[in-house]
C-alpha positions as CSV (number, residue, x, y, z in Angstrom):
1,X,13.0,-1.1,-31.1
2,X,11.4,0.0,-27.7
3,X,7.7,0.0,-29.6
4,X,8.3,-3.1,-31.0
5,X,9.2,-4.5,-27.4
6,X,6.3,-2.8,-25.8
7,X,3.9,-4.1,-28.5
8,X,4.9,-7.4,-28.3
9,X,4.7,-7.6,-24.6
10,X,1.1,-6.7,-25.0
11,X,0.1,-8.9,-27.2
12,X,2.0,-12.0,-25.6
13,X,-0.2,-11.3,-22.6
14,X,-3.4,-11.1,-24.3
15,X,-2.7,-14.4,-25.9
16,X,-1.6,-16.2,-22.8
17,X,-4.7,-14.6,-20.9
18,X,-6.9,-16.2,-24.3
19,X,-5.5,-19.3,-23.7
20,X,-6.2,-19.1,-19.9
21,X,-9.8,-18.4,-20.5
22,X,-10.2,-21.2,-22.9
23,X,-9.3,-23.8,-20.2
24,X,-11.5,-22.1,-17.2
25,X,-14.6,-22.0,-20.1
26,X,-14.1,-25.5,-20.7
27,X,-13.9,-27.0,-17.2
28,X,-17.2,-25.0,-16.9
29,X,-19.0,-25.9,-19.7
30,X,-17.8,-29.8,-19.5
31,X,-19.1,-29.6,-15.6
32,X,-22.3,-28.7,-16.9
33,X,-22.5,-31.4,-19.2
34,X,-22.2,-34.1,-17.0
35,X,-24.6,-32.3,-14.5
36,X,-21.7,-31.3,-12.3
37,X,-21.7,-28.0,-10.6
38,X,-19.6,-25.4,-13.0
39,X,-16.8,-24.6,-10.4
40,X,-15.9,-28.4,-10.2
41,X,-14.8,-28.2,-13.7
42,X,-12.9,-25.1,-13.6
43,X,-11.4,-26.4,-10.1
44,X,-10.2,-29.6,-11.7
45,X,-8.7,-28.4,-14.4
46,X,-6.9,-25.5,-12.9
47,X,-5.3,-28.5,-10.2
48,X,-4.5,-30.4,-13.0
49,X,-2.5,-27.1,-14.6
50,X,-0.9,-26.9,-11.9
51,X,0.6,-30.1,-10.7
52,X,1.6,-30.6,-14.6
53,X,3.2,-27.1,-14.5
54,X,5.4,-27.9,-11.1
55,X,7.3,-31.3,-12.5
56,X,7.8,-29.2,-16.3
57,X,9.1,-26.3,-13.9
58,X,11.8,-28.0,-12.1
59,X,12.7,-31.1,-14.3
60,X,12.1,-29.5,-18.0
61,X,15.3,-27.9,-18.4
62,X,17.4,-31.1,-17.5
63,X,15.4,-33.2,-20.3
64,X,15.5,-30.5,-22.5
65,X,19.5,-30.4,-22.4
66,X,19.6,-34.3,-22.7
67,X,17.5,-34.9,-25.5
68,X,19.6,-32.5,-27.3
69,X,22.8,-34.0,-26.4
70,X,24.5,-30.7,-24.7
71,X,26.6,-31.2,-22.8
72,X,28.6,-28.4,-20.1
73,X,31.7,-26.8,-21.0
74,X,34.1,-24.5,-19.4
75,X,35.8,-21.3,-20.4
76,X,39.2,-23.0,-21.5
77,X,37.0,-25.4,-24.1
78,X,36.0,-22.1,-25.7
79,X,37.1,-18.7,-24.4
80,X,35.4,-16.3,-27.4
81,X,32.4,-17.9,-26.8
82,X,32.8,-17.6,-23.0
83,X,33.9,-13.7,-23.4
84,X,30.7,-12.9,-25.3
85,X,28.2,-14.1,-23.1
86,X,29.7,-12.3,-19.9
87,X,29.4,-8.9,-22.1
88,X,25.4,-9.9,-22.9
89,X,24.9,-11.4,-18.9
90,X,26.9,-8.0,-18.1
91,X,24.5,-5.9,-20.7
92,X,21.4,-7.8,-18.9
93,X,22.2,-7.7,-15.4
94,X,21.8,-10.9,-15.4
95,X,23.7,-13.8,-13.5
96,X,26.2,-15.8,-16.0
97,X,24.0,-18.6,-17.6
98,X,25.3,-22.3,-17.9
99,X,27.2,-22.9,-21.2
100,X,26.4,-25.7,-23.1
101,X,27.6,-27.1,-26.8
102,X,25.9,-29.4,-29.4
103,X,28.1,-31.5,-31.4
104,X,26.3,-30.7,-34.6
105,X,27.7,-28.9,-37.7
106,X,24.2,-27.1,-38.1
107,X,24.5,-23.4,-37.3
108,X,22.0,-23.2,-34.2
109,X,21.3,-22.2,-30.2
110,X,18.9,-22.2,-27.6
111,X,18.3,-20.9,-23.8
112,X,16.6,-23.0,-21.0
113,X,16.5,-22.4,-17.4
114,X,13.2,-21.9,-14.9
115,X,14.8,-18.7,-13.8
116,X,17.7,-16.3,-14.7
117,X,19.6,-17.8,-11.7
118,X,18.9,-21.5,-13.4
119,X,19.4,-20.5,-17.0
120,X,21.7,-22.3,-19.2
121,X,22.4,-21.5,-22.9
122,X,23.4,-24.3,-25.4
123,X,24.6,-23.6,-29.5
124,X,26.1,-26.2,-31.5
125,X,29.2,-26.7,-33.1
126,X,28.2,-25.2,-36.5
127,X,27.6,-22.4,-34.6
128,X,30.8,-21.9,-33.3
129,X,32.5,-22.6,-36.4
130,X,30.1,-20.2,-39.3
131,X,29.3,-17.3,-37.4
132,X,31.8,-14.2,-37.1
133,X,32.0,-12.3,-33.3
134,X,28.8,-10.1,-33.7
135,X,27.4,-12.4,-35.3
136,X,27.9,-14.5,-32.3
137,X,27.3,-11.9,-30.1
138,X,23.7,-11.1,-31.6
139,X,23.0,-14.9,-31.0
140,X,23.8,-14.7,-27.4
141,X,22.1,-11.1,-27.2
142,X,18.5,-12.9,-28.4
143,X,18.7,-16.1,-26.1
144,X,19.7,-13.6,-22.9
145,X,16.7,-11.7,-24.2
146,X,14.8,-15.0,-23.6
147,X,16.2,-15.4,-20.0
148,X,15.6,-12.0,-19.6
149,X,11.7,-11.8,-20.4
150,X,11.0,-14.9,-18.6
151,X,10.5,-16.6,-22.2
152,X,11.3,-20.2,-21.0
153,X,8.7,-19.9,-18.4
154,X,6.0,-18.9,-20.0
155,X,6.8,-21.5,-22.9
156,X,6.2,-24.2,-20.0
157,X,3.0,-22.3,-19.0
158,X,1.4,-22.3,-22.9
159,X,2.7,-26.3,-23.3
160,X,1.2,-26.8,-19.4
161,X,-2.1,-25.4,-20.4
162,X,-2.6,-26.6,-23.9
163,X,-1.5,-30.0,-22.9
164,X,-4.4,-29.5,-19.9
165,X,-6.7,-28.4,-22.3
166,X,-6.1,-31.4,-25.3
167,X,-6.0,-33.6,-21.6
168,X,-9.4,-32.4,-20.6
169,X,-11.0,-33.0,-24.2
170,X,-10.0,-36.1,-24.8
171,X,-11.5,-37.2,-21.0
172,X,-14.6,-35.5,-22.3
173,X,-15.1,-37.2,-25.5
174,X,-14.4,-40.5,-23.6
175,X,-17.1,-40.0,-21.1
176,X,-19.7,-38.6,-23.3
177,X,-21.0,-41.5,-24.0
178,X,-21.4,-42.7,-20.5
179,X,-23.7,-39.3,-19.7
180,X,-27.2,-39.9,-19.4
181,X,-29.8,-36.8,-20.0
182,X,-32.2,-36.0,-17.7
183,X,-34.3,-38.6,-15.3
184,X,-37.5,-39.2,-14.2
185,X,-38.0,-36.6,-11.9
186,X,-36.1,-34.1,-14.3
187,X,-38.0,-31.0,-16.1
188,X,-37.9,-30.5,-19.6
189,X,-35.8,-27.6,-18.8
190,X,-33.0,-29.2,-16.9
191,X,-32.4,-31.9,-19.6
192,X,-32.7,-28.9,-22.1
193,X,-30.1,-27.1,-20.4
194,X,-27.7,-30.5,-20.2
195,X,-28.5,-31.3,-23.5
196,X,-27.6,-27.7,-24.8
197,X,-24.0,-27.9,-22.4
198,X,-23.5,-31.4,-24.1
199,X,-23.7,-30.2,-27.4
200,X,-21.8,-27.1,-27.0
201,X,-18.9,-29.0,-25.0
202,X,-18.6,-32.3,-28.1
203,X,-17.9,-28.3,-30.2
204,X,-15.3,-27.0,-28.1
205,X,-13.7,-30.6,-27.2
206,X,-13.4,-30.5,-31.0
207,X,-12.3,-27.0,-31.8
208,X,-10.4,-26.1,-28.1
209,X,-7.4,-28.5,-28.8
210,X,-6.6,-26.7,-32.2
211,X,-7.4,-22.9,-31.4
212,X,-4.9,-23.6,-28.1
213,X,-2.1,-24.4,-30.0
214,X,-3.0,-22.0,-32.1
215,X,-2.3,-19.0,-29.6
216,X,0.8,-21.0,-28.0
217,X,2.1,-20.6,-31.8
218,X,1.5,-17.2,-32.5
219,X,2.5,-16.5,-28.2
220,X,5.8,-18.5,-29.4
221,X,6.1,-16.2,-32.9
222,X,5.5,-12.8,-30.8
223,X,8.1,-14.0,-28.1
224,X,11.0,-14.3,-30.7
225,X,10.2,-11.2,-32.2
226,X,10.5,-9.8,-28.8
227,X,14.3,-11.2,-28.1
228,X,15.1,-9.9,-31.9
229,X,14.2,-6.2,-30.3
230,X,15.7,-6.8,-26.9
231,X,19.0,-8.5,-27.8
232,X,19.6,-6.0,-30.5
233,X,18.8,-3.5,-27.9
234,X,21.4,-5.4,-25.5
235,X,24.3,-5.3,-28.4
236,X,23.0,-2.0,-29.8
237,X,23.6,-3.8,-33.1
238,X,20.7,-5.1,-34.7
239,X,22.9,-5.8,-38.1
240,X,24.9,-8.6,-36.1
241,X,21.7,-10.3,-35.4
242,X,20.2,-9.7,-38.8
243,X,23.5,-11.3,-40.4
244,X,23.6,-14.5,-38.1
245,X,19.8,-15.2,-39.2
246,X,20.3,-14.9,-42.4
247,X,23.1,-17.2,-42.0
248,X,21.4,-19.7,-40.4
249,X,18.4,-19.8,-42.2
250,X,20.6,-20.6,-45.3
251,X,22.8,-23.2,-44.0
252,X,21.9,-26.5,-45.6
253,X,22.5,-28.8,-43.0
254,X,20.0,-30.1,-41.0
255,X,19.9,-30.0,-36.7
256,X,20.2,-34.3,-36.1
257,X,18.6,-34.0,-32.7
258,X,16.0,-31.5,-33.2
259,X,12.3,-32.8,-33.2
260,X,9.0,-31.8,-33.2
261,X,9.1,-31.0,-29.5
262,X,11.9,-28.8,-29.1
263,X,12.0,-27.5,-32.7
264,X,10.4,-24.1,-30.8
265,X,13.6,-23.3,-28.6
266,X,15.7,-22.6,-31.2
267,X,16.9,-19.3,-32.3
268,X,15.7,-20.5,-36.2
269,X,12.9,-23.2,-36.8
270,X,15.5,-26.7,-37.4
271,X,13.0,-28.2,-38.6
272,X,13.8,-27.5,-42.3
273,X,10.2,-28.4,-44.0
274,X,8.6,-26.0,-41.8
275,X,11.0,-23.1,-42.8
276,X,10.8,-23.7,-46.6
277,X,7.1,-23.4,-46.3
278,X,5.2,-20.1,-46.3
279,X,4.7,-18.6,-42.9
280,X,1.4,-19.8,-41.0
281,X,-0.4,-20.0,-38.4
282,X,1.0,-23.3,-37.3
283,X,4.3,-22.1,-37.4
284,X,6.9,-21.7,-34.4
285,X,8.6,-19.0,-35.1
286,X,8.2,-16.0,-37.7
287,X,9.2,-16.0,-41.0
288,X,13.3,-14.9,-41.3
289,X,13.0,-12.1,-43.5
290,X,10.6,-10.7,-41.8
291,X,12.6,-10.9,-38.8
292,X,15.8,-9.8,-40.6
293,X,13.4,-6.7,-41.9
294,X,12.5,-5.8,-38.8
295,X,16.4,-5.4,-37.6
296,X,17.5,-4.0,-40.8
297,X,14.9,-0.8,-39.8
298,X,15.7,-1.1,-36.0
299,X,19.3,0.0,-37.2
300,X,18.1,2.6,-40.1
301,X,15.8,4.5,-37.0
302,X,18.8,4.4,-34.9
303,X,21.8,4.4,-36.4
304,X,22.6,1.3,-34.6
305,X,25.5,0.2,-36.1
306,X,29.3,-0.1,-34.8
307,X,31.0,3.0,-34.2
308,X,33.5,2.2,-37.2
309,X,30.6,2.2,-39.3
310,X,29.3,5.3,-38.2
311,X,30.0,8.0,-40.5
312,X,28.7,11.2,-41.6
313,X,29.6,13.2,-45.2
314,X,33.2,15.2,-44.6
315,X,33.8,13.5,-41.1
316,X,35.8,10.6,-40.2
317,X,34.2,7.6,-38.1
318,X,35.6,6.9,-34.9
319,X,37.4,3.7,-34.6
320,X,35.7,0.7,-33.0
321,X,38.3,0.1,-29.8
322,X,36.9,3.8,-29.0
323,X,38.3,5.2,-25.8
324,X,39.2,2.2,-24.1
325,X,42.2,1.1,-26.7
326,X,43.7,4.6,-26.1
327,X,43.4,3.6,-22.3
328,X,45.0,0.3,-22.3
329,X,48.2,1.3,-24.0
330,X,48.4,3.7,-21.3
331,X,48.1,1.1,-18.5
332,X,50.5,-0.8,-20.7
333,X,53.2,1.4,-20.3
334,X,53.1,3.1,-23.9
335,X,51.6,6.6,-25.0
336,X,48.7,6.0,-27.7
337,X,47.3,8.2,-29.7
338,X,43.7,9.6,-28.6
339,X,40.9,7.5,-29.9
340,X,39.3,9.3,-33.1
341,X,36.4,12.1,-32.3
342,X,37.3,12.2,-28.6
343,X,39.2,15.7,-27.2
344,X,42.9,15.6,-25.7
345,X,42.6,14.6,-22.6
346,X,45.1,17.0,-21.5
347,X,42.8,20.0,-23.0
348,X,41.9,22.8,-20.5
349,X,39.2,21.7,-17.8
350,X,37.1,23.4,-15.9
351,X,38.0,24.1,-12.0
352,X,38.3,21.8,-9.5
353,X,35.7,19.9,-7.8
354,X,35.8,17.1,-4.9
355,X,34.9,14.4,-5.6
356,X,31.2,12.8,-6.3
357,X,30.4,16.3,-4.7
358,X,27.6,19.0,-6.0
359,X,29.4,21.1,-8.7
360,X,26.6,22.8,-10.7
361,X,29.4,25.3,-11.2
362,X,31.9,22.7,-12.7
363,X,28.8,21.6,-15.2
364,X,28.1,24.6,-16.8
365,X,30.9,24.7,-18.7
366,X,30.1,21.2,-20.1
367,X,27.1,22.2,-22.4
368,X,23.8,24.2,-22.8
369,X,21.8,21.4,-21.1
370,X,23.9,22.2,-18.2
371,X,22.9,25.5,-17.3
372,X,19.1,23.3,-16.5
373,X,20.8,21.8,-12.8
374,X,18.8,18.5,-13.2
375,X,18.7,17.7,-17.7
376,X,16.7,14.5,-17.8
377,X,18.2,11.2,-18.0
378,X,18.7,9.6,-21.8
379,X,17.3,6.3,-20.2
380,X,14.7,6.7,-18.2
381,X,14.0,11.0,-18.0
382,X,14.4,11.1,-13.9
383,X,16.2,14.5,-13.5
384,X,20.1,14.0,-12.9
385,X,22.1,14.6,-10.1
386,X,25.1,16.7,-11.0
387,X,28.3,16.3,-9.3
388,X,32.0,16.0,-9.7
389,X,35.0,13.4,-10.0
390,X,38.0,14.6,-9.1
391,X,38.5,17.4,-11.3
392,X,35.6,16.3,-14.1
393,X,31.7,17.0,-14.3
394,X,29.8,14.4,-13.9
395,X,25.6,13.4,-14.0
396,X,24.7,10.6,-12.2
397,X,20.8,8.8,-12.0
398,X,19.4,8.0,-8.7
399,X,16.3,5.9,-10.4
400,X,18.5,3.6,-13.2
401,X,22.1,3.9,-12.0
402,X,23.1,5.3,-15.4
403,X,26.4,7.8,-15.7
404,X,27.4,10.6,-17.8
405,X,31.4,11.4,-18.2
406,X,33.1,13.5,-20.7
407,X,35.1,11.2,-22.8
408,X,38.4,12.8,-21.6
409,X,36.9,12.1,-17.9
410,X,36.8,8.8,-18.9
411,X,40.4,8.6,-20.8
412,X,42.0,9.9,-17.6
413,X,40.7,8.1,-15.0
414,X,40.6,4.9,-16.9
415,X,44.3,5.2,-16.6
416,X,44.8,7.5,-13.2
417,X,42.2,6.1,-10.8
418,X,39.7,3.3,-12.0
419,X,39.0,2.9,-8.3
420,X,37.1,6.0,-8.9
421,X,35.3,5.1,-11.7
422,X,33.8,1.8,-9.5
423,X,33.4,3.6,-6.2
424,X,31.0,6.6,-8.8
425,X,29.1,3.7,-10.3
426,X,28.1,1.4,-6.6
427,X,26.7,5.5,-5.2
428,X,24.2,5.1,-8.1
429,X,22.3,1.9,-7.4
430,X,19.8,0.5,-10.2
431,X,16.2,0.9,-8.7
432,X,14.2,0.0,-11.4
433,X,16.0,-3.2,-12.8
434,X,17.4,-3.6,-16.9
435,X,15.1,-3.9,-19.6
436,X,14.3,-1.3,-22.2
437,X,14.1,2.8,-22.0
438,X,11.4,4.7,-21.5
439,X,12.0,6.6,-24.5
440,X,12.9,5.8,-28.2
441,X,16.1,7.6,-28.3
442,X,18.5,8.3,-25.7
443,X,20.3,11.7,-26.0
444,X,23.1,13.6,-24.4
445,X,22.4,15.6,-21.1
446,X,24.1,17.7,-21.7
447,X,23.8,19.3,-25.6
448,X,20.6,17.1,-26.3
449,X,22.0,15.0,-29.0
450,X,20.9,11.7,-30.0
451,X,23.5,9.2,-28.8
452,X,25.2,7.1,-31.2
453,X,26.4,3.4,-30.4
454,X,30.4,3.2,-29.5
455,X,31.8,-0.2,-29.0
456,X,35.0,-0.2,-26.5
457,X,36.7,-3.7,-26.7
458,X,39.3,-3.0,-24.3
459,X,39.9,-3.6,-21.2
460,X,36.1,-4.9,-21.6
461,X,34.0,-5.5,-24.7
462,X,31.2,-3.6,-24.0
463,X,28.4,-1.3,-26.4
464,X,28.4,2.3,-24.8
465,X,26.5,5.6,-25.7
466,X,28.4,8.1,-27.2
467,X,27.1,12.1,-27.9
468,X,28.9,12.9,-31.8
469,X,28.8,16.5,-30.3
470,X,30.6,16.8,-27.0
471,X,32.2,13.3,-27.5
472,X,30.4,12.4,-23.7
473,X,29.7,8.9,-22.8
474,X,26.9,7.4,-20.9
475,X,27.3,4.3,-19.1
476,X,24.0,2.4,-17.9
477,X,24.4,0.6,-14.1
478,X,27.6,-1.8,-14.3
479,X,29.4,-0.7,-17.3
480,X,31.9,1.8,-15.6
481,X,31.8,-1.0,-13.0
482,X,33.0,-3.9,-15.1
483,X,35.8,-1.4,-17.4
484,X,37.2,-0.2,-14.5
485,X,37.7,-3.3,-12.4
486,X,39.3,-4.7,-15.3
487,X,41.3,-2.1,-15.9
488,X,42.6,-2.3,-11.8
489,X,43.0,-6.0,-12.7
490,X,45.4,-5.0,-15.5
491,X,47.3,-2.2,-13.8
492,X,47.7,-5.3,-10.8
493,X,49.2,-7.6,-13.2
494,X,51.1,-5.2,-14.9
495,X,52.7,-4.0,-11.7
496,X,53.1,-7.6,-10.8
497,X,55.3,-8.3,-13.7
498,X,57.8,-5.1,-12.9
499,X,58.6,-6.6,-9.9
């Protein structure tokens, strides 16, 4: 999924860059035609861009939502729905988005928003009603991909400056026939020169309008692609996704306040006619099973399915609550048994170290990756810092934030001192923002396994990294944060109650 990202990122760009061109050539050229010095051209329509882009920037999200018909709810109107788009904001690092519903029975969602801080996310009723949690969740995943890559706002861009460019045609073909050629004082050559502008602006006032909206198409195609790989790469599920498509897609009934306008925001074309057709070049998004394709071998690369369904011949899977179930009927008062795959957390551990110290010492034990003081981090390869917490080894990334803990670590502190888990995840700050890895496949520090997805749904539903070796966990920047203030918030309310 990370090529497919980084591929579609490059492509997006030189689309939007072709379209950019296409607008500066025909300012020029049109200037040059009506005997106008070239740079006026390009000047005018770049101001004209401009101001159209500033009112689509700040007022296009507003009409977008009312010509819909959303309208804002709150987390008592629909907690699921609520719940799964803090895990994906969480999973982003992005702020919480605006929540919006469609009263409509067809299966469907969008994002909007000028910015991550403005965002909101509307799905309809159908929605709500057809689609199972991960299904949900892959939904949610793909528009916080959106929000996340700045989607919404290069969308307004591409309509800003094919708009411009049809704009700037249309005024050319209607003053065309108001230019006259050459004078009496002209040379051959200067009327040759207008003459040969003229006729080569009438062929791009012609041709411009359609090959614009031909790259804010195939711009629009490559940008859904891209929240497919990103918001399976937020869920580490691509199946959940996959399923919700194909869902979707084969729902029968049709989006009532979709149009030609919006039809382009929407997770899957509404605009049934377009979908039933064969995929083209006028088309807004791509075509479904080659999306679903796409996520089906995103998941065969990397085994990105839910823990549960992670198995391998003459092993049992691990269950899907994963460590975190084990740990809530701990702060609940009552002994558990230890989640599937993961060791006793009352095994032997290694000596005693202080806590988010040095303790290269503690770490050997932990794995033949160890013995290297620095092993490089799965997410982004800066070498790790190794330390201690309390009495458990520990890697932490100065660069992404990320943290490695044994999965007993985790157990025990989870229930013994969360405030330790939150106080080890603020000392690693995130430098280099979310997005995706830097390499293809994340693996353990510390025995240089791949990682496999592990889904924890208690005391927060998140997606984790799990080694199937050493049973470690690796948390990227916030998720040891948001479990273990939950888990305080729990142990609080639990206390609360005693008394």
């Amino acid at each position: 999924m990370y090529e497919q990202i980084a591929r579609n990122k490059r492509h997006s760009a030189l689309l939007v860059l072709a379209v950019v061109i296409l607008l500066m050539v025909l300012g020029a050229v049109f200037a040059g035609a009506v005997e106008a010095p070239w740079w006026t051209g390009l000047a005018g329509a770049s101001v004209a861009a401009g101001i159209t882009f500033l009112i689509s920037y700040y007022g296009g999200s507003a009409i977008l939502l009312g010509v819909s018909g959303a309208r804002p709810i709150q987390k008592r109107d629909h907690p699921q729905l609520f719940n799964v788009v803090e895990e994906m904001a969480i999973a982003s690092g992005l702020p919480m988005p605006r929540i919006y519903i469609i009263e409509d029975s067809a299966p469907n969602a969008f994002a909007t928003g000028r910015s991550p801080d403005q965002a909101a996310i509307a799905v309809t009723r159908g929605l709500l009603n057809k689609l199972s949690r991960d299904e949900l969740q892959g939904v949610i995943a793909h528009e916080m991909a959106h929000i996340q890559n700045f989607d919404i706002r290069l969308s307004m861009l591409l309509a800003v400056l094919v708009g411009s460019i049809a704009l700037l045609c249309d005024l050319f073909l209607r003053m065309v026939r108001h230019v006259r050629i050459g004078g009496d004082d002209d040379d051959r050559g200067s009327a040759g020169l207008q003459v040969f502008f003229l006729a080569l602006g009438l062929l791009l006032a012609i041709v411009a309008p359609i090959f614009a909206k031909l790259l804010e198409l195939a711009v629009s195609r490559r940008r859904e692609y891209l929240a497919d790989a990103t918001g399976a790469l937020l869920t580490r599920y691509p199946e959940g996704l996959a399923s919700a498509l194909q869902k979707i897609s084969d729902d029968p009934e049709v989006l009532e306040v979709a149009n030609r306008a919006t039809q382009h925001l929407y997770i899957i074309n509404p605009i049934k006619s377009f979908e039933e057709r064969a995929a083209g070049l006028f088309d807004t998004h791509p075509p479904i099973q080659d999306r679903i394709r796409r996520l089906h071998e995103m998941a065969f690369k990397g085994d990105s399915r839910p823990a549960s369904a992670v198995s391998t011949a003459g092993s049992a899977a691990p269950t899907v609550s994963g460590a975190a179930s084990a740990a809530a009927s701990a702060i609940a008062g009552t002994p558990g048994p230890a989640p599937a795959g993961l060791p006793d957390a009352e095994a032997p551990l290694p000596p005693a170290a202080t806590d988010v110290t040095a303790a290269a010492d503690v770490l050997k034990a932990v794995g033949p990756l160890a013995a290297a003081a620095h092993p490089p981090c799965p997410r982004c390869q800066e070498p790790l810092l190794t330390g201690g917490l309390g009495r458990f080894p520990m890697f932490g990334c100065r660069q992404c934030g990320g943290i490695w803990l044994g999965g007993a670590a985790f157990e025990t502190l989870l229930r013994e001192a969360p405030e330790k888990l939150d106080a080890a995840d603020h000392r690693f700050p995130n430098l280099i923002g979310y997005g995706w890895d830097r390499v293809s496949g994340r693996k353990c520090p510390t025995c240089a396994q791949a990682l496999v997805p592990y889904q924890v749904t208690e005391p927060a539903a998140l997606w984790l990294d799990r080694c199937p070796q050493c049973s470690g966990l690796w948390f990227d920047d916030g998720e040891l944060s948001a479990i273990a203030g939950t888990a305080r918030r729990e142990q609080q309310v639990s206390q609360a109650t005693r008394i």
